[in-house]
matplotlib code that plots the C-alpha trace (Angstrom):
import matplotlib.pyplot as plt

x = [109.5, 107.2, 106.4, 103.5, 100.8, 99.5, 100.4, 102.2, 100.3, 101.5, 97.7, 96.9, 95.3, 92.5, 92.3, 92.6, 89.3, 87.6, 88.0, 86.5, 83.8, 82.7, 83.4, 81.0, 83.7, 86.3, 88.8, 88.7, 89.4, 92.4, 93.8, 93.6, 95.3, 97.8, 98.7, 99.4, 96.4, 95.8, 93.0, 90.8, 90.4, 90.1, 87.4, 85.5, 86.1, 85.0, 82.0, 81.4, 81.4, 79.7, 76.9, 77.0, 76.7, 72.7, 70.2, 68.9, 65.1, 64.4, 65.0, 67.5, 69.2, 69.9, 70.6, 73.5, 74.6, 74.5, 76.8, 79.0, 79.8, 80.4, 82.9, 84.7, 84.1, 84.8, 81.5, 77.5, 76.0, 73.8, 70.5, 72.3, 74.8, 72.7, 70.6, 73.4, 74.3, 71.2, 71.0, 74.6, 74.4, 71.4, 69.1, 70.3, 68.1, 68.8]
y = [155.9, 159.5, 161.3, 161.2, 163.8, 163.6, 165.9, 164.9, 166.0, 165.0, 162.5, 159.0, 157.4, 156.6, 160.6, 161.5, 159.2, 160.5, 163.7, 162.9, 161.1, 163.4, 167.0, 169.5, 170.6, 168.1, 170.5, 173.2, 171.0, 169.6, 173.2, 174.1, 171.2, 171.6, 174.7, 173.6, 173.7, 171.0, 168.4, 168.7, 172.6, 172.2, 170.3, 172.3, 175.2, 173.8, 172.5, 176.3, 177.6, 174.9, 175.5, 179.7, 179.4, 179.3, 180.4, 177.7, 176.6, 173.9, 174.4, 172.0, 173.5, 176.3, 174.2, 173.1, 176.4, 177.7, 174.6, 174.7, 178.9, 178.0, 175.0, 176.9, 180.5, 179.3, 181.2, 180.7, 183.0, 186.2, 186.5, 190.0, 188.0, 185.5, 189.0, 190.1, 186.9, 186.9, 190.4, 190.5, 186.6, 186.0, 189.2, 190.1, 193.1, 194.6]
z = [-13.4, -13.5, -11.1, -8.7, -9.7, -5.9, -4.1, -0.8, 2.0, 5.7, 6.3, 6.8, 3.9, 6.6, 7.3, 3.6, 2.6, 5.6, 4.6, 0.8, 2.3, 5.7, 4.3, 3.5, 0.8, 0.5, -1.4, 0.4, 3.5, 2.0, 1.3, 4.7, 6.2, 3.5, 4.7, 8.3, 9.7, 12.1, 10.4, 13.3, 13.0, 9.6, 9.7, 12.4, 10.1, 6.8, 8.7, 9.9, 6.3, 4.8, 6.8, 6.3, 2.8, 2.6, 5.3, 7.6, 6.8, 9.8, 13.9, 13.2, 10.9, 13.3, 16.1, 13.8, 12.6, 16.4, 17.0, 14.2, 15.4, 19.1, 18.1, 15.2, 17.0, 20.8, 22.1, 21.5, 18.8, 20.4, 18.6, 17.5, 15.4, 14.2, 12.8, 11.2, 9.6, 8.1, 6.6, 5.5, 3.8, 2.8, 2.6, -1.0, -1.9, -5.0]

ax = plt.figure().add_subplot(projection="3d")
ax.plot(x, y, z, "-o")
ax.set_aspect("equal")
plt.show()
C-alpha cells in the first residue's frame, strides 16, 4: 500500500466539497482551516478578501463588500474607510 498524497485535514467530506464548490478561493480557504482556524471564520474571511481584490462597479456590489467587512471585521465600514480602501487598492497611479 502507498501512501495517501491527501493531506489529512480535520473536515467532513460534506464540508471539504462545500468548500471547492462555495469559495471565492478554494485554496486559500483550505490553508486557513488547516491551520486551525475554525471553517466558519475561514470562510467569512476568504469571503472578505475575495471581495477586496477588485473595486466594486454595481450598488450591489458594495452592499456586499459593506457586508462582507462588518461580518469578517465585527463593525459597519465608515465612508472614511471605504475611501481609503479605494485609494490604497485600487487607485494605482503611476
Amino acid at each position: 500500500m502507498t501512501d495517501s498524497p491527501l493531506e489529512q485535514i480535520d473536515l467532513l467530506d460534506t464540508d471539504y466539497a462545500d468548500i471547492l464548490a462555495h469559495s471565492g478561493h478554494p485554496s486559500f480557504e483550505l490553508q486557513l482551516v488547516k491551520s486551525g482556524i475554525e471553517p466558519a471564520r475561514a470562510r467569512t474571511a476568504t469571503n472578505f478578501i475575495a471581495l477586496m481584490r477588485q473595486k466594486p462597479n454595481t450598488p450591489e456590489g458594495w452592499a456586499a463588500l459593506t457586508e462582507a467587512w462588518e461580518e469578517a471585521c465585527g463593525f459597519e465600514p465608515e465612508l472614511e474607510h471605504l475611501q481609503l480602501l479605494v485609494q490604497l487598492l485600487w487607485n494605482h497611479h503611476s
